[in-house]
N, CA, C and O atoms as CSV, one atom per row, in Angstrom:
chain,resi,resn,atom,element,x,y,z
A,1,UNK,N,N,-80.259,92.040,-43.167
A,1,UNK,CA,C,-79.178,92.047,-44.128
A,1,UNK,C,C,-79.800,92.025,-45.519
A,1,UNK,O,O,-80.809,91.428,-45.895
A,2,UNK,N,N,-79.117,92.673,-46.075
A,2,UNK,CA,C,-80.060,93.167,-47.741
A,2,UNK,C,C,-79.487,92.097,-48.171
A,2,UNK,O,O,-78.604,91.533,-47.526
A,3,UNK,N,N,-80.100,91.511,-49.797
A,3,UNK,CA,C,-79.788,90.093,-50.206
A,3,UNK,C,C,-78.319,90.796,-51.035
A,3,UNK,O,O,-77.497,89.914,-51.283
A,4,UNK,N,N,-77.943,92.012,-51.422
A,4,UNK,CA,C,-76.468,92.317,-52.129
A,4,UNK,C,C,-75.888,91.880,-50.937
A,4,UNK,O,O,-75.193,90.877,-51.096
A,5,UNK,N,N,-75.966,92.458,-49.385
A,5,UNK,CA,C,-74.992,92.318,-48.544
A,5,UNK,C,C,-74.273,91.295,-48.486
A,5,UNK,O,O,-73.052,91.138,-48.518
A,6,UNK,N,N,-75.604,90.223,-48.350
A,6,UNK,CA,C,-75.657,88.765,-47.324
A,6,UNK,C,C,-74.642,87.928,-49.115
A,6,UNK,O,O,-73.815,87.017,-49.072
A,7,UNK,N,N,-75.107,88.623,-50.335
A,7,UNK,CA,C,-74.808,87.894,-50.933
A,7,UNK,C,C,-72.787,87.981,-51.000
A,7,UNK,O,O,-71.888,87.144,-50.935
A,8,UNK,N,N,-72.839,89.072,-51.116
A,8,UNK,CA,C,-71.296,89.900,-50.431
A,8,UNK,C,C,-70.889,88.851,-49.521
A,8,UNK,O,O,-69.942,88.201,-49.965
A,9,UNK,N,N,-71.246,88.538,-48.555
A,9,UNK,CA,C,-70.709,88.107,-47.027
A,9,UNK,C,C,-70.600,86.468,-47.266
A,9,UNK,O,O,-69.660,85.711,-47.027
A,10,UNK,N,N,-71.677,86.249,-47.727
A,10,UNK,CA,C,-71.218,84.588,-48.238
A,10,UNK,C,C,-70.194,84.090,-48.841
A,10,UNK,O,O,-69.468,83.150,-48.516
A,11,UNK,N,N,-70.171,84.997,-50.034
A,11,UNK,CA,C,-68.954,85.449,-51.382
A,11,UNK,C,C,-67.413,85.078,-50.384
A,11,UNK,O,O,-66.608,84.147,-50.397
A,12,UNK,N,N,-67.524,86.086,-49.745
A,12,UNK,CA,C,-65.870,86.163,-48.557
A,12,UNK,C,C,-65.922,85.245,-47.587
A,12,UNK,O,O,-64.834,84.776,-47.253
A,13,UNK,N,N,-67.159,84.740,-46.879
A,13,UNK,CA,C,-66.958,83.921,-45.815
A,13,UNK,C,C,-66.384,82.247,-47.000
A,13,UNK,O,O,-65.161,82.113,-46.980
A,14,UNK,N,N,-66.973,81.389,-47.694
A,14,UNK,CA,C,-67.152,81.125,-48.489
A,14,UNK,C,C,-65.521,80.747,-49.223
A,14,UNK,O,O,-64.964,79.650,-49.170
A,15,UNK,N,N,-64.919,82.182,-49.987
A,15,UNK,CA,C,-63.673,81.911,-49.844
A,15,UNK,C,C,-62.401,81.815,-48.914
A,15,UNK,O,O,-61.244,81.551,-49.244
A,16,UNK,N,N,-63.113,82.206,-47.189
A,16,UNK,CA,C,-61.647,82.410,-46.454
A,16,UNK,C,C,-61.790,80.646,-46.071
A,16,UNK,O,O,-60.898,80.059,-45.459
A,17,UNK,N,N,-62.958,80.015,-46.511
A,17,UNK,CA,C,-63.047,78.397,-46.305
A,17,UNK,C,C,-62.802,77.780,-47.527
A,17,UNK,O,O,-63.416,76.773,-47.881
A,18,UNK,N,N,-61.758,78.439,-48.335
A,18,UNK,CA,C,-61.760,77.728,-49.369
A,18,UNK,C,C,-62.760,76.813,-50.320
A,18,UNK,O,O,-62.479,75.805,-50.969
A,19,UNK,N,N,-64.215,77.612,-50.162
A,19,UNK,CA,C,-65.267,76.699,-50.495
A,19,UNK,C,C,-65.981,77.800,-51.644
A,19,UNK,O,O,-65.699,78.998,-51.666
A,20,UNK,N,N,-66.886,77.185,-52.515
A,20,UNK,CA,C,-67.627,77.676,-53.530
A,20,UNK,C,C,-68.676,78.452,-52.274
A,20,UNK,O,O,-68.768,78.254,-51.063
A,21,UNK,N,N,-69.497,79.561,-53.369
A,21,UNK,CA,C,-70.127,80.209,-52.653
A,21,UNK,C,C,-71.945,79.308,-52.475
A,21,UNK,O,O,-72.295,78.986,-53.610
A,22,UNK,N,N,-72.767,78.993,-51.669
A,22,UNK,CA,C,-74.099,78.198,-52.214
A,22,UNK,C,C,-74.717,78.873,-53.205
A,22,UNK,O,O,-74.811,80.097,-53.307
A,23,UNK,N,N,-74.947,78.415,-53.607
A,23,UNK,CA,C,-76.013,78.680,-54.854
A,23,UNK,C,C,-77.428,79.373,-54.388
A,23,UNK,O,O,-77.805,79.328,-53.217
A,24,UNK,N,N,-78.101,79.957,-55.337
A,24,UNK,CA,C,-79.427,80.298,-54.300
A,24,UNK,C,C,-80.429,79.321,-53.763
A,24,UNK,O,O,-81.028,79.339,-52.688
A,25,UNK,N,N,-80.481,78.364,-54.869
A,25,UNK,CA,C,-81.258,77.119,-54.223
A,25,UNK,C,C,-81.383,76.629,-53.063
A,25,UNK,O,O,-82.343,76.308,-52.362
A,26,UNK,N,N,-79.412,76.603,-52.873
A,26,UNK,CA,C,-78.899,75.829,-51.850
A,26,UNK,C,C,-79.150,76.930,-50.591
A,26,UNK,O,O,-79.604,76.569,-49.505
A,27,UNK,N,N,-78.852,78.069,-50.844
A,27,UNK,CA,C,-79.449,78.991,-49.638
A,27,UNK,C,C,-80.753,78.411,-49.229
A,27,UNK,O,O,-80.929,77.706,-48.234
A,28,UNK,N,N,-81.595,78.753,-50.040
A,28,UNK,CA,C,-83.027,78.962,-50.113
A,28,UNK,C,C,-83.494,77.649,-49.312
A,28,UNK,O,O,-84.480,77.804,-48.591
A,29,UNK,N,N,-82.846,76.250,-49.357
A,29,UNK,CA,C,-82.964,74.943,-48.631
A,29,UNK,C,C,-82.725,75.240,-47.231
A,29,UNK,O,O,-83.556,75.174,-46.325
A,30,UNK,N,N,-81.175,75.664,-47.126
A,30,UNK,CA,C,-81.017,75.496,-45.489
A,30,UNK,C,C,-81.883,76.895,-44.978
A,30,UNK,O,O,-82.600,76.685,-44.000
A,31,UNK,N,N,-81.898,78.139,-45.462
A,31,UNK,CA,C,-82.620,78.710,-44.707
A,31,UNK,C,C,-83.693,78.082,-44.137
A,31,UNK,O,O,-83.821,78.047,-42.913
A,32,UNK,N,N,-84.892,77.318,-45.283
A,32,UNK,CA,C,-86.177,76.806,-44.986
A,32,UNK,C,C,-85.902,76.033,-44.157
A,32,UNK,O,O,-86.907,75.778,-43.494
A,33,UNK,N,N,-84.696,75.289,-43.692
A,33,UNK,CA,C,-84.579,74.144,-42.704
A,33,UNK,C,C,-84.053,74.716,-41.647
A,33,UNK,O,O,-84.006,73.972,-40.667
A,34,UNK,N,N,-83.766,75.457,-41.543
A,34,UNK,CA,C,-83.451,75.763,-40.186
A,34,UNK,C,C,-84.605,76.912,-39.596
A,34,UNK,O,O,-84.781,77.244,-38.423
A,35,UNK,N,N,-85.142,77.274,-40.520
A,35,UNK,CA,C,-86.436,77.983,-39.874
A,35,UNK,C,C,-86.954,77.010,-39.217
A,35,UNK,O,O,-87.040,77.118,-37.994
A,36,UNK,N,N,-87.375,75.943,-39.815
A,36,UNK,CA,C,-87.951,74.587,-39.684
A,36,UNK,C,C,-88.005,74.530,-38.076
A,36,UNK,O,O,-88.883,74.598,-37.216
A,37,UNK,N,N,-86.146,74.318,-38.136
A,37,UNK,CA,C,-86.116,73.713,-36.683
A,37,UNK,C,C,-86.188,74.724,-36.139
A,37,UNK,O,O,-86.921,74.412,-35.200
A,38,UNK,N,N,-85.929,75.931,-35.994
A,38,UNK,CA,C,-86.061,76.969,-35.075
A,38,UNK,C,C,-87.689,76.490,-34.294
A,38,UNK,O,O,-87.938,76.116,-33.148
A,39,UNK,N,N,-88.722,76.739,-35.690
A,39,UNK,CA,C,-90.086,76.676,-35.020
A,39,UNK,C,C,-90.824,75.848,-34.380
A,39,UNK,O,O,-91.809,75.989,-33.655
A,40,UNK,N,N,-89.819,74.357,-34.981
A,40,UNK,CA,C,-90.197,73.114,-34.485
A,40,UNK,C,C,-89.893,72.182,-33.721
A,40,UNK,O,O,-90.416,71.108,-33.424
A,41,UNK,N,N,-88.452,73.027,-33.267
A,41,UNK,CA,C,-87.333,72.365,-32.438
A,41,UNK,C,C,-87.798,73.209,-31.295
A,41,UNK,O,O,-88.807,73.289,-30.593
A,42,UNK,N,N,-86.366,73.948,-31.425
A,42,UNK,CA,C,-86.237,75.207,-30.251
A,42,UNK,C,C,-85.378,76.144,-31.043
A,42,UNK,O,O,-84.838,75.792,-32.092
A,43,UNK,N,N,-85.265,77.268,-30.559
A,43,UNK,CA,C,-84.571,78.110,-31.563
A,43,UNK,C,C,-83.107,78.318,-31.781
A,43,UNK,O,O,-82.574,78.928,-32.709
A,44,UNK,N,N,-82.361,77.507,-30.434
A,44,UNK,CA,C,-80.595,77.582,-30.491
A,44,UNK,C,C,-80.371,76.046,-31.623
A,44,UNK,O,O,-79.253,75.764,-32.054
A,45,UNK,N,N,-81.796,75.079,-32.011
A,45,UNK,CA,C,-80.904,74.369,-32.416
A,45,UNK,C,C,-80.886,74.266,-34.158
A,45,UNK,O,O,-80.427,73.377,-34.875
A,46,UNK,N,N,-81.480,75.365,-34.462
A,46,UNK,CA,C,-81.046,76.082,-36.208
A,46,UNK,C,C,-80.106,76.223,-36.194
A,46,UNK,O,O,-79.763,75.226,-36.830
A,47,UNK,N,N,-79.038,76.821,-35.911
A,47,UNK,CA,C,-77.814,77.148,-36.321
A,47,UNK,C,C,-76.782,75.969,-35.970
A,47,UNK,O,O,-75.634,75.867,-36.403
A,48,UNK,N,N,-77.597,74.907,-34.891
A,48,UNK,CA,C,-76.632,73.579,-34.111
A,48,UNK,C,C,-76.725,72.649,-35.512
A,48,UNK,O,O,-75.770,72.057,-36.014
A,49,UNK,N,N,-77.901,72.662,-35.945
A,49,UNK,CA,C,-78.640,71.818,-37.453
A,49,UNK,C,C,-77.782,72.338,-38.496
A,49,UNK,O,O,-77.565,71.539,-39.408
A,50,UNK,N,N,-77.292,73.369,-38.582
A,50,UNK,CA,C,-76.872,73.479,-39.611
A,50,UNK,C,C,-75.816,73.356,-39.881
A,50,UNK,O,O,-75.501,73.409,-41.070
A,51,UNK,N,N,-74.698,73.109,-38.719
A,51,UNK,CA,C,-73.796,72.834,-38.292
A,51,UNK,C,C,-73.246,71.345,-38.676
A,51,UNK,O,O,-72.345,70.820,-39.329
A,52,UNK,N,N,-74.662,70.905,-37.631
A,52,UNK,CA,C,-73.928,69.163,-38.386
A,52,UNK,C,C,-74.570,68.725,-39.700
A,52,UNK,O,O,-74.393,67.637,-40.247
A,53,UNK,N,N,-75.146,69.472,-40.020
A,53,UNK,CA,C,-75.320,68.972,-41.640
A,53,UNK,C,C,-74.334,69.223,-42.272
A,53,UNK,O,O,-73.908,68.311,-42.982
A,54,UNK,N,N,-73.593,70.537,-42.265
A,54,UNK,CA,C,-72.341,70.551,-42.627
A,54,UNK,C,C,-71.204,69.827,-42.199
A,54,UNK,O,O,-70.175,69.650,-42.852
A,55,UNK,N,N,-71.442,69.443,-41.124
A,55,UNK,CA,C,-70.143,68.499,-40.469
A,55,UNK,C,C,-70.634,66.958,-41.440
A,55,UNK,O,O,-69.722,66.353,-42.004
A,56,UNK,N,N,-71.881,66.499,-41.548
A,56,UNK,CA,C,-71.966,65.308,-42.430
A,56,UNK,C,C,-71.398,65.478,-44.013
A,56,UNK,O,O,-70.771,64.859,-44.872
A,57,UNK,N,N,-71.956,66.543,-43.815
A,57,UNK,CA,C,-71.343,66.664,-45.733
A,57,UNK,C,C,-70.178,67.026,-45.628
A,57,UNK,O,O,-69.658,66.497,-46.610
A,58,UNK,N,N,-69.384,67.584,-45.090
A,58,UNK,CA,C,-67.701,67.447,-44.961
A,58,UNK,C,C,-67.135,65.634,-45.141
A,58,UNK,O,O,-66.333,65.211,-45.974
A,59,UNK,N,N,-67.868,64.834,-44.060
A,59,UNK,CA,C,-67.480,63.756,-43.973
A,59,UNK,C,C,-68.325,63.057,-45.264
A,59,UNK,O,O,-68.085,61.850,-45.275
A,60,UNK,N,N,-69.094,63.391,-46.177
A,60,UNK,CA,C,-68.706,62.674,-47.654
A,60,UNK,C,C,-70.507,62.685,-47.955
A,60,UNK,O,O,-71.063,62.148,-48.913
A,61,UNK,N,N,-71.161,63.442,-46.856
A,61,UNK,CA,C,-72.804,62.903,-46.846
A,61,UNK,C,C,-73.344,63.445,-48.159
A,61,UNK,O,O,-72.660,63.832,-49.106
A,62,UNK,N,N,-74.507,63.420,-48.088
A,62,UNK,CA,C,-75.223,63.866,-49.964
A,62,UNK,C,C,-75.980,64.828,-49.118
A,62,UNK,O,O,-76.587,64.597,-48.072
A,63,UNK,N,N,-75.811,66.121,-49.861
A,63,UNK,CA,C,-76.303,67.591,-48.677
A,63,UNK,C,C,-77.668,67.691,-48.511
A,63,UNK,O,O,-78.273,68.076,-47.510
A,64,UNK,N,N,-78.471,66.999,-50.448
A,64,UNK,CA,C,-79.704,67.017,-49.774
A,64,UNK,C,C,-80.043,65.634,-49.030
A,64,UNK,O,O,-81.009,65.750,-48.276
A,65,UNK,N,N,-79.493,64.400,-49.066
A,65,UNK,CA,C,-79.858,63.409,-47.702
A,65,UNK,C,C,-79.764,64.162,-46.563
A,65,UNK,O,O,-80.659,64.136,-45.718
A,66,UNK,N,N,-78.605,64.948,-46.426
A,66,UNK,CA,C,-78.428,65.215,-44.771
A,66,UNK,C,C,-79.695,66.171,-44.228
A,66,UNK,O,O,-80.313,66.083,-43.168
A,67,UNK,N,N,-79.861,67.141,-45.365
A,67,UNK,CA,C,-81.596,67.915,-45.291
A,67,UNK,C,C,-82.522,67.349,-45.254
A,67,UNK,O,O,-83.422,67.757,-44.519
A,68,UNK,N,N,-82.679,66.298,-45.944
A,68,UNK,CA,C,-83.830,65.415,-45.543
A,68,UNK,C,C,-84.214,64.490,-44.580
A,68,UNK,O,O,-85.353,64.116,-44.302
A,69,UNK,N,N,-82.645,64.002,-43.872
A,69,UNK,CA,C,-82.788,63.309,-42.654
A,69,UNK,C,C,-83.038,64.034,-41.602
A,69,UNK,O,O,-83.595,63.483,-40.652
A,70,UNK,N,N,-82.592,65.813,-41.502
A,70,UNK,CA,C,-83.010,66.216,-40.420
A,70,UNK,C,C,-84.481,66.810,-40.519
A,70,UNK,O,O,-85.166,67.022,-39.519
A,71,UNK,N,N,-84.778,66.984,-41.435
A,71,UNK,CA,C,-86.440,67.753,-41.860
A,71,UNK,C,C,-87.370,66.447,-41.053
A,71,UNK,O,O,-88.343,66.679,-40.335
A,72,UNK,N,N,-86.748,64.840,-41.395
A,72,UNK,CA,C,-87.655,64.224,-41.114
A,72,UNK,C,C,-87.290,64.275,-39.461
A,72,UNK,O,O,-88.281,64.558,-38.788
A,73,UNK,N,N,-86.344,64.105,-38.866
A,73,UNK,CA,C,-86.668,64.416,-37.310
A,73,UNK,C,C,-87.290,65.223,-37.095
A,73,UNK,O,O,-88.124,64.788,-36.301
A,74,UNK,N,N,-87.570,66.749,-37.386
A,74,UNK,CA,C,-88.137,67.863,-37.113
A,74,UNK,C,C,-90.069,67.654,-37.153
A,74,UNK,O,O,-90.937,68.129,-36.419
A,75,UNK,N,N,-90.162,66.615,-38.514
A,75,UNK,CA,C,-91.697,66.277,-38.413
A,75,UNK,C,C,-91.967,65.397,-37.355
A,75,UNK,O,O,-92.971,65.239,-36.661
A,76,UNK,N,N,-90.679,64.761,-37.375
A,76,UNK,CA,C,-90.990,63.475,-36.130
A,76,UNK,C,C,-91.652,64.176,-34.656
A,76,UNK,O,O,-92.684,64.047,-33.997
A,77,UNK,N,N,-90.254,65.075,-34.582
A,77,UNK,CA,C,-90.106,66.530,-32.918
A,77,UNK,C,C,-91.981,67.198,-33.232
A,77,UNK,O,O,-92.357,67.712,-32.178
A,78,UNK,N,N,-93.099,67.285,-34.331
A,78,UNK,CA,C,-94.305,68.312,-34.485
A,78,UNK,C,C,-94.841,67.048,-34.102
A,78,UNK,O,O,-95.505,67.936,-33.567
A,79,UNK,N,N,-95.291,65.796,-33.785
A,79,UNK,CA,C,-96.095,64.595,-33.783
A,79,UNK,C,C,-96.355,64.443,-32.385
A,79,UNK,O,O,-97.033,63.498,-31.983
């Protein structure tokens, strides 16, 4: 997906959730974290990770705590 597309597709997904679109930063975070877990987990549970990070930050979490609490399981899962 070209970055106009993906940036397109966020744009609409984004508003049919009544939500702001991420920022690039904020892309640029969860991508790196869910690569993370893809490589360090297993690979179905990137998209499961990203899931409940969003399900924490719905329920009131701080988005980068919830990134940082799962990054640190993921170093925990390489040990």
């Amino acid at each position: 997906m070209t970055d106009h597309r993906l940036d397109d597709w966020l744009t609409t997904a984004a508003a049919a959730l009544d939500l702001p679109a991420p920022s690039p930063d904020e892309r640029r975070a969860v991508l790196s974290l869910v690569r993370d877990v893809a490589h360090g987990v297993c690979r179905p549970a990137a998209p499961l990770a990203a899931y409940l990070i969003g399900v924490a930050v719905g329920r009131g979490a701080d988005p980068d705590a919830a990134r940082v609490a799962v990054a640190a399981l993921v170093a925990q899962e390489a040990r």
